[in-house]
C-alpha angles and dihedrals in degrees: 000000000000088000086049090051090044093050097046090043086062098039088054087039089055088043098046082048103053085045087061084046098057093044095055093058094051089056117113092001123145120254118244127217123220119175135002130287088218096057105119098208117139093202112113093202122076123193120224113196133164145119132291112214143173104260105252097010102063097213123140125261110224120206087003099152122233119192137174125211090359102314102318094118106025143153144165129244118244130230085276091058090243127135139187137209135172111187126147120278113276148077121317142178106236126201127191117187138158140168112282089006129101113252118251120222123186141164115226136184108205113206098158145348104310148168113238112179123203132194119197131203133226109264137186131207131202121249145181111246115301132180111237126205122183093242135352123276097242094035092113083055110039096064120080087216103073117193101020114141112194126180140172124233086230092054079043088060100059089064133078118303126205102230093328097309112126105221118200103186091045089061089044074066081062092064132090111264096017117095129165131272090224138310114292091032134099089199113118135196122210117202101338097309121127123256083245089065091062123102109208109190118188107191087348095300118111111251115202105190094051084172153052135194092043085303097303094105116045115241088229110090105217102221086070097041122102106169146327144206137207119203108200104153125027100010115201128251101245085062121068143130094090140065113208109045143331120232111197112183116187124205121207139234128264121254110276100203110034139034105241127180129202134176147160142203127220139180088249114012133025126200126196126196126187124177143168149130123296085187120018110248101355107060138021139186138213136189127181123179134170130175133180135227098183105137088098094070090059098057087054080061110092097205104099105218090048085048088052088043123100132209135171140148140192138189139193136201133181130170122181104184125184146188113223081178148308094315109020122075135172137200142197133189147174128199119180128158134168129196133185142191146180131174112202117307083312113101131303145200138233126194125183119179122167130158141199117213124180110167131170121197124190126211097189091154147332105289107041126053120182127203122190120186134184122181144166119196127185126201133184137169131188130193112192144180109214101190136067141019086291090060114146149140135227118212122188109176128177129193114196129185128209135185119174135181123203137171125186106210114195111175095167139356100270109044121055116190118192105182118176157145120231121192124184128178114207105206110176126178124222122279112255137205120190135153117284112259088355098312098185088202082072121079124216106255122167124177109212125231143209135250123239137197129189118185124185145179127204148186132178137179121195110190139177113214096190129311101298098039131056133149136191115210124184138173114192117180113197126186124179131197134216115223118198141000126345 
């Protein structure tokens, strides 16, 4: 009994410490303001949402905690960074903590529903001597989700860089189960499957030219990137339409309070990004662009036809992000790239990829989430002979339409539920052969296709039995529909 009194004594003494604590760092701090006083709501209740970011990066912080008056009003953050809390009207304490950040401490006064944004930095806290791995034994084991690799652009950045140019999918070749097609490729195989059998997603939307440069050089522009996530093993069910792994790369939003500007020089391509509000608070903007001058690289080469050869690439990026409110978001994006070559006086190639995202998502409360995402993607590709009096091209080009509803359904803890539908709708044009630069020996032929529409729905539960056992089930059902002659 004694051991048990001695042992709560210290764990009240630690509590009633780190209260005072607390206290103390409330003391003397500014009120802040969320809502309107003229807001006629009878509602006693108000709802404060926002997101929860790493201070200069901009990325979002997941299962950060976010309390008011010690815990008696709390939530954590999701993978997006977002929170929600519904409390009375009135003035609160707020804390804000995670593990390795410095805890946040404010002082509001709620009048109404309201967005309060908080960025966190980087802390560091004393211990004894501790032993550090670099990741726990039975970490490959605990998760429901095996075989998910997931990285951040800014843990990308630390590695080797080809002439200044960040490449994500060369550092997926760094992972277990993922080799290269070849060298000079970013192409990437994942346990034997083809690159073929790979789904790349940028923003949710599949992205068919994922280079530039004949692979040496990614398609995704790092100053854009937030994160990405390749599925190798159990793929969930809200993914489908390939075999082998799924690549979902995720852009971010621009800055909502100040216009910043970033750029870089290499020995064979330059980017610019500017962002910034356009309303301070509500909506953002964000505009990415990069461009190459490489040929030269190739006339350093002695060999005659690579001197005589041509090669260049741009790419393209714009975000436009708003606030309808405190829980309801939207986002629009637009991706397009171009790339050409041309060896000698041989043959060359042409590829043009560009795609359209508007997505909303909803925030209503705590445990559903839902996400709805229109987007339209355009893809061509042209091979061509550029000599003689035989000299033609050959253009294949596809459009393809998508719309896809999801809701994220929590309600614990310990169970996540994603339930939804996906339509897309494959519209290809013929393919078409005409003379090279208007070559009048070569006659106009085109080869018609045929429409296609697939249509799925999906559900998957993610649950946490206790702290050794957890499972992920998932049922996707998938039809597709054949437009046109046979």
């Amino acid at each position: 009994m004694i051991k048990v009194f001695k042992f709560l004594s210290i764990v009240i003494l630690c509590c009633s410490f780190q209260l005072c604590t607390a206290q103390n760092e409330w003391d003397n701090l500014p009120w802040i303001v969320i809502g309107d006083s003229t807001d006629l709501n009878e509602n006693p209740n108000a709802i404060l949402t926002g997101w929860i970011k790493i201070k200069g990066t901009e990325e979002p912080v997941s299962r950060a905690s976010i309390s008011l008056e010690l815990f008696k009003y709390f939530d954590y953050t999701n993978q997006f960074g977002e929170y929600y809390l519904e409390m009375p009207k009135g003035k609160y304490r707020l804390l804000v903590r995670h593990v390795g950040m410095k805890a946040q401490y404010h002082r509001v006064n709620i009048l109404s529903n309201g967005v309060l944004d908080i960025e966190l930095e980087p802390g560091s806290t004393i211990l004894d001597e501790i032993v550090i791995s670099s990741r726990p034994i039975d970490s490959n084991i605990k998760g429901s989700l095996s075989g998910i690799t997931k990285l951040s652009i800014q843990e990308v950045k630390t590695l080797p860089t080809l002439m200044g140019e960040v490449d994500i999918l060369k550092s997926l070749q760094l992972m277990p189960g993922v080799s290269s097609v070849g060298e000079g490729s970013s192409g990437f195989n994942v346990r034997g499957g083809r690159t073929d059998q790979n789904l790349v997603l940028l923003n949710d939307v599949p992205i068919f030219n994922t280079s530039h440069a004949l692979g040496f050089i990614s398609a995704f522009n790092q100053d854009v990137v937030n994160d990405f996530s390749l599925y190798k093993g159990n793929v969930p069910a809200n993914f489908g339409g390939r075999a082998s792994s799924v690549l979902e790369v995720t852009t971010r939003r621009g800055d909502f309070e100040k216009w910043k500007y970033q750029g870089g020089v290499g020995p064979i391509s330059s980017r610019f990004t500017a962002e910034g509000p356009i309303k301070t608070g509500k909506t953002s903007l964000l505009l990415a662009g990069r461009t190459s001058y490489s040929n030269w690289v190739l006339k350093t080469v002695r060999d005659p036809n690579v001197k005589k050869s041509l090669l260049s690439f741009y790419d393209a990026f714009t975000s436009l992000n708003h606030r309808f409110s405190a829980n309801s978001t939207a986002d629009v994006t637009y991706y397009t790239s171009k790339d050409f070559f041309q060896f000698s006086n041989q043959f060359g190639y042409t590829w043009d990829n560009s795609i359209v995202n508007a997505k909303w998502r909803s925030f209503s409360n705590r445990k559903a989430s839902p996400v709805t995402s229109f987007s339209y993607g355009h893809f061509k590709n042209t091979l061509f002979d550029p000599s003689g009096v035989e000299a033609s091209q050959l253009s294949n080009t596809l459009n393809y339409f998508q719309f896809k509803e999801t809701v994220n359904y929590a309600p614990d803890e310990k169970q996540n539920i994603v339930i939804g539908i996906e339509s897309v709708a494959y519209i290809p044009k013929p393919e078409l052969q005409t003379g090279y630069k208007g070559n009048p020996n070569i006659p106009s032929k085109k080869a018609d296709k045929n429409n296609g529409i697939e249509f799925s729905v999906f559900a998957n539960d993610d649950y946490q039995v206790s702290e050794n056992f957890s499972f992920s089930a998932g049922l996707r059902y998938s039809h597709y529909i054949h437009v046109g002659a046979d």
